[in-house]
ZAMARGU-4260 file (C-alpha; in steps of 0.2 Angstrom, whole numbers, plus 5000, padded with zeros to 4 digits):
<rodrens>
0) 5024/5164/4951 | 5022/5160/4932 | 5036/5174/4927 | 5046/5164/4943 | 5045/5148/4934
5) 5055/5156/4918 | 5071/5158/4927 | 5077/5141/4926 | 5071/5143/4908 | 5081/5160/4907
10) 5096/5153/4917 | 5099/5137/4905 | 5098/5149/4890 | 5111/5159/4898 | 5124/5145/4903
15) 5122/5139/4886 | 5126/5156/4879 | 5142/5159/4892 | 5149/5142/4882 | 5152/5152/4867
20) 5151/5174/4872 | 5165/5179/4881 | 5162/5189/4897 | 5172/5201/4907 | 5183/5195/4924
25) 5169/5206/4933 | 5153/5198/4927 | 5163/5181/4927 | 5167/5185/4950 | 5150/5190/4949
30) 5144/5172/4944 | 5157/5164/4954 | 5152/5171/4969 | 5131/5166/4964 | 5140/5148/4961
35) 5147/5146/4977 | 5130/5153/4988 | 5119/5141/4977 | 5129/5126/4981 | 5130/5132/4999
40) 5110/5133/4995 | 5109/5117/4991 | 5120/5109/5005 | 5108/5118/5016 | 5094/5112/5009
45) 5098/5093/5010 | 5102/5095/5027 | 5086/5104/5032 | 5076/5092/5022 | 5067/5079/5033
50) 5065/5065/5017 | 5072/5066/5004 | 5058/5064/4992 | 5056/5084/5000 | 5069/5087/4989
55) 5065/5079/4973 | 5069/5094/4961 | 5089/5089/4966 | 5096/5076/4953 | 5088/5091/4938
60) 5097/5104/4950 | 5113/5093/4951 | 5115/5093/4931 | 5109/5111/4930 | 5123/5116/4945
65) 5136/5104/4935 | 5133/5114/4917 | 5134/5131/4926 | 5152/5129/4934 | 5159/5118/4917
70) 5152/5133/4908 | 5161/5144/4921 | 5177/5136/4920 | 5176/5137/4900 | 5175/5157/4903
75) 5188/5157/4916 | 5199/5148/4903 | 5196/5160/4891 | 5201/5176/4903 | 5214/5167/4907
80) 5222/5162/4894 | 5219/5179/4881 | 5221/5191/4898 | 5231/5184/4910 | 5217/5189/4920
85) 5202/5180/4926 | 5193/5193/4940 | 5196/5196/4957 | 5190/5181/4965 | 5200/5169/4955
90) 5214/5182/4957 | 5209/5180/4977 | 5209/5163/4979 | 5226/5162/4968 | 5235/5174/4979
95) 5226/5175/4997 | 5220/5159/4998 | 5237/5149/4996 | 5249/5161/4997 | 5253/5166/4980
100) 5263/5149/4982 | 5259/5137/4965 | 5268/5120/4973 | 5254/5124/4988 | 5239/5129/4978
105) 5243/5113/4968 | 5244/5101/4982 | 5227/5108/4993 | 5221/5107/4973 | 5225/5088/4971
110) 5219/5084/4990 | 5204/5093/4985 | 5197/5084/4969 | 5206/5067/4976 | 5193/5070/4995
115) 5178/5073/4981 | 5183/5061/4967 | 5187/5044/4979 | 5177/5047/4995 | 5164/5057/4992
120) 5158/5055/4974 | 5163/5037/4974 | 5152/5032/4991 | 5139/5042/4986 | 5138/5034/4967
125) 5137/5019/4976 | 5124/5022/4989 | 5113/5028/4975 | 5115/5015/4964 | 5110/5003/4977
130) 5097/5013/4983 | 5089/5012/4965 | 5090/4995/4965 | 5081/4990/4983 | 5070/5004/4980
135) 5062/4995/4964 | 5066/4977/4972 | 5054/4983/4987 | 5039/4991/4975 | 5032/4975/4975
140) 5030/4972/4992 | 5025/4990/4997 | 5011/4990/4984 | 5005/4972/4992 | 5008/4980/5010
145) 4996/4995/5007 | 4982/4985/4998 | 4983/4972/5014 | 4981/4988/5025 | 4968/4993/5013
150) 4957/4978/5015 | 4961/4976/5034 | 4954/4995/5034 | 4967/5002/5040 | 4968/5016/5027
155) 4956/5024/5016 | 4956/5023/4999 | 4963/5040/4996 | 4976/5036/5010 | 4981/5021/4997
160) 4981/5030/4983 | 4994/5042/4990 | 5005/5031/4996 | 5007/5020/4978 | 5012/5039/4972
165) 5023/5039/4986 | 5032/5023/4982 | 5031/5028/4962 | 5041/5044/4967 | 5054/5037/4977
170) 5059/5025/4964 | 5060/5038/4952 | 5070/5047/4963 | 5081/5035/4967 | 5084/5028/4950
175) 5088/5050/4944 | 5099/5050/4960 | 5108/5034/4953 | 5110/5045/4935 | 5114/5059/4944
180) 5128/5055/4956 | 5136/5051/4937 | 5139/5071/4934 | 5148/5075/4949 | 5161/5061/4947
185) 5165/5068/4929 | 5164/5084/4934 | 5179/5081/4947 | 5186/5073/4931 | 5184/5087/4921
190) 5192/5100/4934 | 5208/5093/4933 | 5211/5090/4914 | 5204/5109/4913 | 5217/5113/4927
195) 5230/5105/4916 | 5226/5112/4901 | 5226/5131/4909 | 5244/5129/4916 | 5250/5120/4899
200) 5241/5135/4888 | 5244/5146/4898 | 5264/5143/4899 | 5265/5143/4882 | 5255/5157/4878
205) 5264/5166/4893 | 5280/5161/4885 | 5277/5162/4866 | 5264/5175/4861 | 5267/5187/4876
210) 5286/5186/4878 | 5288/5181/4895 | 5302/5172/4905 | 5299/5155/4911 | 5298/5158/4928
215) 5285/5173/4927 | 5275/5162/4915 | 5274/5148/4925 | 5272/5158/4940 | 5256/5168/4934
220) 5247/5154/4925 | 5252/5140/4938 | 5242/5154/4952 | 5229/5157/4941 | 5224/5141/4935
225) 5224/5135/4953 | 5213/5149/4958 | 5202/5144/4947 | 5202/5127/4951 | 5200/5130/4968
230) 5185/5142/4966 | 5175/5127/4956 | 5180/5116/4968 | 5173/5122/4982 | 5156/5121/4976
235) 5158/5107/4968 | 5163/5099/4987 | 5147/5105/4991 | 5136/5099/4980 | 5145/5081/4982
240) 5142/5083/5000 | 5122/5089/4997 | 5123/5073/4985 | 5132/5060/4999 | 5117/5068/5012
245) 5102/5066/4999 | 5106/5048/4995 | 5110/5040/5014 | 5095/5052/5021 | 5083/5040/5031
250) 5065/5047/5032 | 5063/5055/5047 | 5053/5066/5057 | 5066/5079/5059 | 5080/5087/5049
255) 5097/5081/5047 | 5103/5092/5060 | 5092/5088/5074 | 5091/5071/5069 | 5110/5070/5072
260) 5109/5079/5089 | 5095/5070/5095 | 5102/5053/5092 | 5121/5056/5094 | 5117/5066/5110
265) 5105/5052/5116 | 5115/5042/5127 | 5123/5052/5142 | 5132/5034/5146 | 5142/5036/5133
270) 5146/5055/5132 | 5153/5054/5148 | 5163/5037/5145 | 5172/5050/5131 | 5175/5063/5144
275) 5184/5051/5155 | 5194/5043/5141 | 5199/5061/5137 | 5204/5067/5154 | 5214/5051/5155
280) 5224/5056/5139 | 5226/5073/5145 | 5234/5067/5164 | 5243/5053/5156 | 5251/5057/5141
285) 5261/5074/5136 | 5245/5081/5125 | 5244/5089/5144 | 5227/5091/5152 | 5224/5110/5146
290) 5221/5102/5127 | 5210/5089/5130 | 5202/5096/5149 | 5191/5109/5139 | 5185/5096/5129
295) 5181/5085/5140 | 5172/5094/5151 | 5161/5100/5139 | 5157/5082/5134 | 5154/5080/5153
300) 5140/5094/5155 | 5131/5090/5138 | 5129/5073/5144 | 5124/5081/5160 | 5110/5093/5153
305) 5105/5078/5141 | 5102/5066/5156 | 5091/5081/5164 | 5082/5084/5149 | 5077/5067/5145
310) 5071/5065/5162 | 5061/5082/5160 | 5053/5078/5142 | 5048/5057/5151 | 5040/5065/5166
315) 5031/5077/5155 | 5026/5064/5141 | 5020/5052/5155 | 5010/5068/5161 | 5004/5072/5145
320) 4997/5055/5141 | 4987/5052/5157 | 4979/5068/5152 | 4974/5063/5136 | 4970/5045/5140
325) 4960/5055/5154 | 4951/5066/5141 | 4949/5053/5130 | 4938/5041/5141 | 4926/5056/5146
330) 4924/5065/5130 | 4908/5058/5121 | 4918/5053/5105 | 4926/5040/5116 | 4908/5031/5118
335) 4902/5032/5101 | 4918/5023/5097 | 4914/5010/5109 | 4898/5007/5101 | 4902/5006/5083
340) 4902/4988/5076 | 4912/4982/5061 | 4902/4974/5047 | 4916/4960/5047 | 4929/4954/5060
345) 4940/4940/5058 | 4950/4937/5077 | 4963/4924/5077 | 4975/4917/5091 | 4992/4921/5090
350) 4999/4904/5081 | 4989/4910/5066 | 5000/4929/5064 | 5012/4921/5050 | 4996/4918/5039
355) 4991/4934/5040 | 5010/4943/5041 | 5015/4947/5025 | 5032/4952/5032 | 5033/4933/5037
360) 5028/4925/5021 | 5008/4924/5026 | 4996/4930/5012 | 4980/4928/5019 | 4979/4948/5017
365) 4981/4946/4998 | 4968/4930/4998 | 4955/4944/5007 | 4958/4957/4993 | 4953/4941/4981
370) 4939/4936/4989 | 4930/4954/4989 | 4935/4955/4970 | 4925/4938/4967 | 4911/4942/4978
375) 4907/4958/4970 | 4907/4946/4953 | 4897/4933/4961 | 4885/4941/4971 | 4886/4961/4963
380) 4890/4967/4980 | 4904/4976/4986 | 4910/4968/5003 | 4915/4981/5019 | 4934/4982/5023
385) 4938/4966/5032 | 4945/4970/5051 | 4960/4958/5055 | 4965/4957/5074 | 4973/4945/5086
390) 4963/4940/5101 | 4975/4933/5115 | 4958/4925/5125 | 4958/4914/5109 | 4968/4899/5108
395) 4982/4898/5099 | 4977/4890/5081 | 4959/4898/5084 | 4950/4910/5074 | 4932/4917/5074
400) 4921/4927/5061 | 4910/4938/5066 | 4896/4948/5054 | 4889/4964/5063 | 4898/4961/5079
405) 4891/4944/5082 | 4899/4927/5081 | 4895/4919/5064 | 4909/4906/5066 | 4922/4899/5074
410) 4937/4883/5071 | 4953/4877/5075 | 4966/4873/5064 | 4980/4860/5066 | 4998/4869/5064
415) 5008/4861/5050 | 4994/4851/5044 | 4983/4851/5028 | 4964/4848/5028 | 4959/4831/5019
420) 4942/4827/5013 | 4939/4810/5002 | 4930/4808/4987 | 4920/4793/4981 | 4931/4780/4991
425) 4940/4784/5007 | 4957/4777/5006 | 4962/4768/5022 | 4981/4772/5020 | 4977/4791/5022
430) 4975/4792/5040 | 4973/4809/5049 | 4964/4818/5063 | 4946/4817/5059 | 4936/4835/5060
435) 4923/4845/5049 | 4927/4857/5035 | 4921/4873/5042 | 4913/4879/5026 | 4901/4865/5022
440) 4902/4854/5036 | 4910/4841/5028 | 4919/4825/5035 | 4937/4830/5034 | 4954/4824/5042
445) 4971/4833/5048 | 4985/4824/5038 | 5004/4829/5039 | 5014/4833/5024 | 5021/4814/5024
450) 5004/4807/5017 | 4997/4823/5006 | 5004/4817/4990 | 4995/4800/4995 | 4978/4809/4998
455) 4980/4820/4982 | 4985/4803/4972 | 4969/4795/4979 | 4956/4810/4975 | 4956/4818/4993
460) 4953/4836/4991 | 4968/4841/4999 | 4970/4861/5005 | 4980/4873/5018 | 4974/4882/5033
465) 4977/4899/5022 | 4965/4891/5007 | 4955/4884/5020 | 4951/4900/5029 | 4950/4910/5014
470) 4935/4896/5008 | 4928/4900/5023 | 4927/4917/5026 | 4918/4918/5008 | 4906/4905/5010
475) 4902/4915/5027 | 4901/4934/5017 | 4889/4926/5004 | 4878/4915/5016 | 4878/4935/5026
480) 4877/4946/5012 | 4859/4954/5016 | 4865/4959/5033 | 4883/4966/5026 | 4870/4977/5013
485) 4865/4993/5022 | 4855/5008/5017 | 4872/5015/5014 | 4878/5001/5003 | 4863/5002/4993
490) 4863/5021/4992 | 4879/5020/4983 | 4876/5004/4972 | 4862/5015/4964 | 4872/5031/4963
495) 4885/5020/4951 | 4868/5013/4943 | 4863/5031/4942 | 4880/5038/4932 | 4876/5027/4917
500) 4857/5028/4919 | 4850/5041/4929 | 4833/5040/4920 | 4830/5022/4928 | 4835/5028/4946
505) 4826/5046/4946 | 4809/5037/4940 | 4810/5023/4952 | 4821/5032/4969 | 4812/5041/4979
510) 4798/5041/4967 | 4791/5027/4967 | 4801/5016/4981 | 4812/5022/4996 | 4831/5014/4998
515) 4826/5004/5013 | 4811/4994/5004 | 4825/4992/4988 | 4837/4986/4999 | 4822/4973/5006
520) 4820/4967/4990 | 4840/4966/4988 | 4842/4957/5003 | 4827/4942/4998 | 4838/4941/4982
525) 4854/4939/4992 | 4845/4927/5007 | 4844/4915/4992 | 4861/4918/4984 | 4855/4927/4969
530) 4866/4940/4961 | 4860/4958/4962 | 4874/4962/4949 | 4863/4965/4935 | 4856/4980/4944
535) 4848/4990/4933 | 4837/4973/4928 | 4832/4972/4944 | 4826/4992/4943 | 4814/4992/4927
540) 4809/4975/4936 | 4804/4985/4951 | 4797/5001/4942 | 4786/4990/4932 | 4777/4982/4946
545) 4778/4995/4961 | 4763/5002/4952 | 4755/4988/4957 | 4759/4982/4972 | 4772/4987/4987
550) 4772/4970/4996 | 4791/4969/4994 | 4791/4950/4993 | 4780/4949/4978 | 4789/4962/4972
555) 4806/4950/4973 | 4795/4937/4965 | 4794/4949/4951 | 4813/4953/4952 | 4818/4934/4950
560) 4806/4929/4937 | 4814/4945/4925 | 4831/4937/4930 | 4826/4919/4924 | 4840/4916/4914
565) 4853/4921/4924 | 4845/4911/4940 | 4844/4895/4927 | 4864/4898/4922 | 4867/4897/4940
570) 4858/4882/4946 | 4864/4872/4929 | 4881/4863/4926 | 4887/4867/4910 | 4874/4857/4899
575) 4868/4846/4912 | 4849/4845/4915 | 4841/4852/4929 | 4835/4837/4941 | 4818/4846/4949
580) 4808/4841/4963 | 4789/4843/4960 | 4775/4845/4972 | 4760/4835/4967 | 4744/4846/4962
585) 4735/4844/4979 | 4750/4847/4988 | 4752/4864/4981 | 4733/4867/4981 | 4735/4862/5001
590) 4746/4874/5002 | 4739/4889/4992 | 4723/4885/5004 | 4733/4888/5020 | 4740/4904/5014
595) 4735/4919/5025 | 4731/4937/5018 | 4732/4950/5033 | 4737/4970/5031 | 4754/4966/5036
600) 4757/4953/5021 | 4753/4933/5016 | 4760/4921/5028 | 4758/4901/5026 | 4747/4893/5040
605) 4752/4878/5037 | 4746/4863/5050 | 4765/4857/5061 | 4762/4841/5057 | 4758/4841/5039
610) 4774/4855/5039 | 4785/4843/5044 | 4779/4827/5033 | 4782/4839/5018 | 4800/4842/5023
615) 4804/4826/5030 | 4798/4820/5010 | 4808/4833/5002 | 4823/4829/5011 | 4822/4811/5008
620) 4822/4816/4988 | 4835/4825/4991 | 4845/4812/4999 | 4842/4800/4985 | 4849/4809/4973
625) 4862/4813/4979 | 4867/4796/4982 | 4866/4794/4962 | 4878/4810/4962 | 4864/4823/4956
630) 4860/4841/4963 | 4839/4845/4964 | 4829/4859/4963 | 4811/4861/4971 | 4799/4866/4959
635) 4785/4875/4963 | 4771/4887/4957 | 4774/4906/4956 | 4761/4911/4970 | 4769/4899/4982
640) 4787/4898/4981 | 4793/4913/4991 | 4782/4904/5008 | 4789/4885/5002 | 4806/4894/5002
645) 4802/4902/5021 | 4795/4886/5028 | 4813/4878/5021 | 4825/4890/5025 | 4826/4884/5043
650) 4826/4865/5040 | 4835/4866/5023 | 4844/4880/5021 | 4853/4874/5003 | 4839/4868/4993
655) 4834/4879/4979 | 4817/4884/4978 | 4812/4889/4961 | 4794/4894/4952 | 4791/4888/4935
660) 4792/4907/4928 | 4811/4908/4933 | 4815/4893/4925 | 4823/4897/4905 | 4812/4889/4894
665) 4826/4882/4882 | 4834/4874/4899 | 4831/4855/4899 | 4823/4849/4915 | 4822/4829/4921
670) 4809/4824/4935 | 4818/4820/4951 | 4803/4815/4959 | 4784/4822/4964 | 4783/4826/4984
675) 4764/4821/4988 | 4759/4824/5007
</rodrens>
C-alpha cells in the first residue's frame, strides 16, 4: 500500500514532464485511451457513491484529471504540428468518428464544448458554489443540534465527536468543490483556443514550411485538430458530468443508480398515466402506434411489476416487524430495558415543544448544556445526560422533573406570558395572574408583554418560561445532587483525581476507604450544598482521619472544617459580615447531654417538645432578619453541628448550619442573636 501511494506522486512528476518532452503518437494513444477510462472511472464512481463525502478525494482528482489532458493536448499539438500526425486514436476519431468531414467534426466540436461549457459546467459551478455557502451558513446550527442531542442523551460522546468531523468535512468539501468546479469551466475554455490555434498552425505550417496546397492543408490539419479536440472532450464531458453528480448528490442510503430507480419507478399511478398518453400519440397522430406501442407498453408492465413488488416488500415488512416487536417483548433485553431509570427526566406537554425545538427557535436544549457547565463549577459534579420527552397525559403548558424516576417537581406555565416577582414595594399598576415561583416558592405573578416594561421599571424581577425552567431544573440538580452521584460517578471523579495525583488516590482507595463510604461522605457534603470541586482537599482530609475513625459523618465534619475557607467564601457576600445565630451555652450543653452513642453511630435524643421550641426560636431569628434584609447562619459547636443540621433539615431545609472550626478566622462575624431553650 505505501509503494501504492507513490503513484499519484509519480503520475504528477510525469504530466509535468510531458509539458516539456516530446513523446511519440503511440505512447501519446496509449495515454489518451488511460484519459478517457479514468474519467469513465470517475463518472462511475460518483454515481456508485451513496454521499458524497464517500468521494472526498474528487475536487484533488478533478485538478489532477484537468492537468493531465492540458498536458495531453500540449503533446498532441506538438505531433501535430511538427508531424502531421498525432497517433491512431486521434487519427480515428478525426476520420471514423466524423467522416473524415472537417465542417462536421467542427460543428459536433462546437455543440460539444458549448453542452459542457453552458449547461453542465455552468450548473454545476453554481450548485457548488451555493452549496459552499449553505454548507457553512448551517455549521452553526448542526453543531448546536448535536450538542442538544448530546445533552438530551441521545448520542454518546464519541457519537458527537464524529459527527462535528462530519460537518467539518463536508464544509470542506464543499468549499474544494466550489474551487473546483473553477478547472473544468477553463478547461472547456482552453479546448477551443487550443483547437483554434492547431488549425491556424497547422494551415500555415502545412502551407509554408511543408509546401502543401490549400486545400490539402486545411483539409489534414482542420481533421486533426478536430480529432484531437474531440478525444479531450469526451472525458472532459465526463468528468463535468461526475462533477454536476457530486455537487446535487443528496446523502442517501443507496447509490445514484438505485436511488433513481427506486424513486422514479415508485409511483405506478403515474407510469401507467405515460403509457396511456403514449398509446394515444401513437393511435392519434401519424408517429403511428408501432413507434410509441413498444414504449408504452413497457411503461405499462414496469408499472405493473412495481405495483406487485411494493405490495410484496409491504406485506413482508409488516411481517417482519411483528416478528421483531414479537421477539423484542419476550427476549430478556426488553425487561431490563423496562426497568432502568434515568438519573434526570424532564416531560413536558406538548404547548412546551417550541422551547425545546431548536428547529423552532426554542433553546431550552442549549440553556441545559449551560446549566451542567455551571453545575460542575458550583457543586464539582458532573450532571447525567438530561432526558427530554413529551408526555401527551400531561397538560398542555405542563412540565415535570423527575430525579431517579420519581417526581421531584411539577408547574404550569402561562403561554405568552412572563413570570413577575416584586421587590421591596409591589406596584399596584402591574397586575397579573398570581402563582409561585417554582424554584423558591416565591409569591409571583403571570403578566403579558403589555405591562413587562412596567414591572421591569418598577424592580419586578421579570423572566420567561425558558429562563424560568432553566432556574428551575438547576435549583432541582443541586437541592438532588447526592442522589444524581453514584458509585459510578464517584468511580470516575477519582480516576480524573487520580491522572494528576495517583499517590493521593492509591493511599486512600481501596486502602484505607471503599468508593461507597467516599461517596457517603460526598453526598453529606452535597446534602448541604457544599462543593466537592476541590477534590483532592477532601482526599488528604479523609486520609488523615480514616485512621482514626470510619464514622462517615465525623469524618464529613473533618472534610468541611479543611474546606473552611471555601464554605466561608460561599456563605459571605462580597465583604459583608456574616450575620450568625448562636446557641446559648446550656443550650448546646442540653444538647451534647442528649446525644446517643450506639455501635451503629451518634444520634440526638432530643425530648419533641423541647425539639420543637428550639426550631420554633431559630426560625423566628431567622424571620427577623430577614425583615431588616440580612441572611444568618447557625452557629454551633464542632461536636454538635452535624445532629443540629439533621434535626433542621426537615423543618428548615435552607438554614446554614455551621461549626466554629469552618468559619475563616479573618471573616468578620456580627451576633444575629443567642437561641436559649
Amino acid at each position: 500500500m505505501r509503494s501504492l501511494s507513490l503513484l499519484p506522486v509519480v503520475g504528477v512528476i510525469s504530466i509535468i514532464a510531458m509539458l516539456v518532452i516530446p513523446i511519440s503518437p503511440v505512447l501519446l494513444s496509449l495515454l489518451l485511451i488511460i484519459n478517457l477510462a479514468t474519467s469513465l472511472t470517475v463518472l462511475l464512481v460518483a454515481m456508485t457513491t451513496k454521499e458524497p463525502l464517500q468521494f472526498s478525494v474528487f475536487p484533488s482528482l478533478l485538478l489532477i484529471t484537468t492537468l493531465f489532458r492540458l498536458a495531453l493536448n500540449i503533446s498532441s499539438t506538438r505531433l501535430i504540428l511538427t508531424q502531421g500526425y498525432a497517433g491512431q486514436v486521434i487519427e480515428t476519431f478525426g476520420s471514423f468518428v466524423i467522416g473524415s468531414n472537417a465542417v462536421v467534426g467542427m460543428i459536433v466540436f462546437i455543440i460539444l464544448v458549448i453542452i459542457q461549457f453552458i449547461v453542465i459546467t455552468k450548473g454545476a459551478e453554481r450548485v457548488a458554489e451555493v452549496a459552499a455557502r449553505f454548507t457553512l451558513d448551517a455549521m452553526p446550527g448542526k453543531q448546536i443540534s448535536i450538542d442538544a442531542d448530546l445533552n438530551s442523551g441521545l448520542i454518546t460522546e464519541a457519537e458527537a465527536r464524529a459527527r462535528r468531523r462530519a460537518i467539518e468535512r463536508e464544509a470542506d468539501f464543499y468549499g474544494a468543490m466550489d474551487g473546483a468546479s473553477k478547472f473544468v469551466k477553463g478547461d472547456a475554455i482552453a479546448a477551443m483556443i487550443i483547437v483554434a490555434v492547431n488549425i491556424v498552425g497547422g494551415f500555415v505550417i502545412g502551407m509554408v514550411q511543408q509546401g502543401m496546397g490549400f486545400q490539402t492543408a486545411l483539409s489534414t490539419y482542420t481533421l486533426l485538430s478536430v480529432g484531437d479536440g474531440l478525444v479531450s472532450q469526451i472525458p472532459a464531458l465526463l468528468l463535468s458530468t461526475a462533477t454536476g453528480l457530486i455537487v446535487t448528490r443528496s446523502g442517501g442510503s443507496q447509490d445514484f443508480g438505485s436511488d433513481m430507480l427506486d424513486q422514479l419507478l415508485s409511483y405506478p399511478t403515474t407510469l401507467y398515466i405515460v403509457a396511456g398518453v403514449l398509446t394515444v400519440l401513437g393511435l392519434f397522430s401519424p408517429i403511428g402506434i408501432l413507434i410509441t406501442g413498444p414504449v408504452a407498453l413497457l411503461l405499462a408492465y414496469s408499472a405493473y411489476r412495481m405495483s406487485k413488488r411494493r405490495s410484496s416488500m409491504e406485506a413482508r415488512d409488516r411481517q417482519q416487524a411483528e416478528q421483531e416487536q414479537a421477539k423484542t417483548t419476550k427476549s430478556p433485553e426488553s425487561m431490563y430495558r423496562l426497568i432502568q431509570i434515568e438519573p434526570i427526566e424532564f416531560e413536558f406537554g406538548y404547548a412546551i415543544v417550541p422551547l425545546a425545538d431548536a428547529g423552532q427557535g426554542g433553546d431550552l436544549l442549549e440553556r441545559v448544556a449551560l446549566i451542567r457547565r455551571q453545575v460542575a463549577l458550583d457543586l464539582g459534579i458532573v450532571v447525567p445526560m438530561i432526558r427530554f420527552r413529551d408526555n401527551i397525559q400531561l397538560r398542555p403548558n405542563e412540565y415535570v422533573i423527575r430525579i431517579r424516576g420519581t417526581e421531584a417537581a411539577r408547574y404550569e406555565l402561562l403561554p405568552g406570558h412572563y413570570l413577575a416577582m416584586a421587590g421591596a414595594v409591589a406596584d399596584p399598576n402591574v397586575v397579573g395572574v398570581s402563582t409561585k415561583e417554582p424554584a423558591f416558592g416565591l409569591p409571583a405573578e403571570w403578566i403579558g408583554e403589555s405591562v413587562r416594561e412596567r414591572a421591569l421599571m418598577s424592580g419586578y424581577t421579570v423572566v420567561d418560561p425558558p429562563s424560568l425552567i432553566a432556574t428551575h431544573l438547576t435549583e432541582l440538580i443541586k437541592r438532588f445532587a447526592s442522589n444524581l452521584l453514584g458509585r459510578q460517578e464517584v468511580r470516575a471523579l477519582l480516576d480524573a483525581v487520580k491522572e494528576r495525583q495517583p499517590v493521593l488516590v492509591e493511599e486512600l482507595v481501596p486502602q484505607l476507604l471503599t468508593v461507597g463510604e467516599v461517596q457517603k461522605v460526598l453526598g453529606n457534603l452535597l446534602d448541604e450544598r457544599v462543593s466537592i470541586r476541590d477534590l483532592p482537599s477532601i482526599l488528604e482530609a479523609l486520609s488523615d482521619q480514616v485512621r482514626f475513625t470510619k464514622d462517615v459523618d465525623l469524618l464529613t465534619e473533618y472534610v468541611r472544617q479543611r474546606l473552611s475557607r471555601q464554605i466561608t467564601a460561599q456563605i459571605r457576600a462580597g465583604t459583608v459580615p456574616i450575620t450568625a445565630i448562636t446557641l446559648s451555652q446550656a443550650t448546646e450543653r442540653r444538647i451534647e447531654e442528649h446525644l446517643s452513642r450506639t455501635d451503629q453511630g451518634t444520634y440526638l435524643a432530643l425530648d419533641p417538645r423541647v425539639a420543637q421550641q428550639l426550631l420554633k426560636s431559630i426560625a423566628d431569628h431567622m424571620g427577623r432578619l430577614a425583615a431588616l434584609g440580612k441572611s444568618a447562619v447557625l452557629l454551633v459547636s464542632p461536636n454538635i453541628r452535624a445532629h443540629v443540621r439533621k434535626l433542621l433539615q426537615r423543618s428548615l431545609p435552607d438554614v446554614f448550619v455551621l461549626s466554629y472550626a469552618e468559619l475563616d478566622p479573618d471573616a468578620p462575624i456580627e451576633s444575629g442573636g443567642v437561641v436559649n431553650v
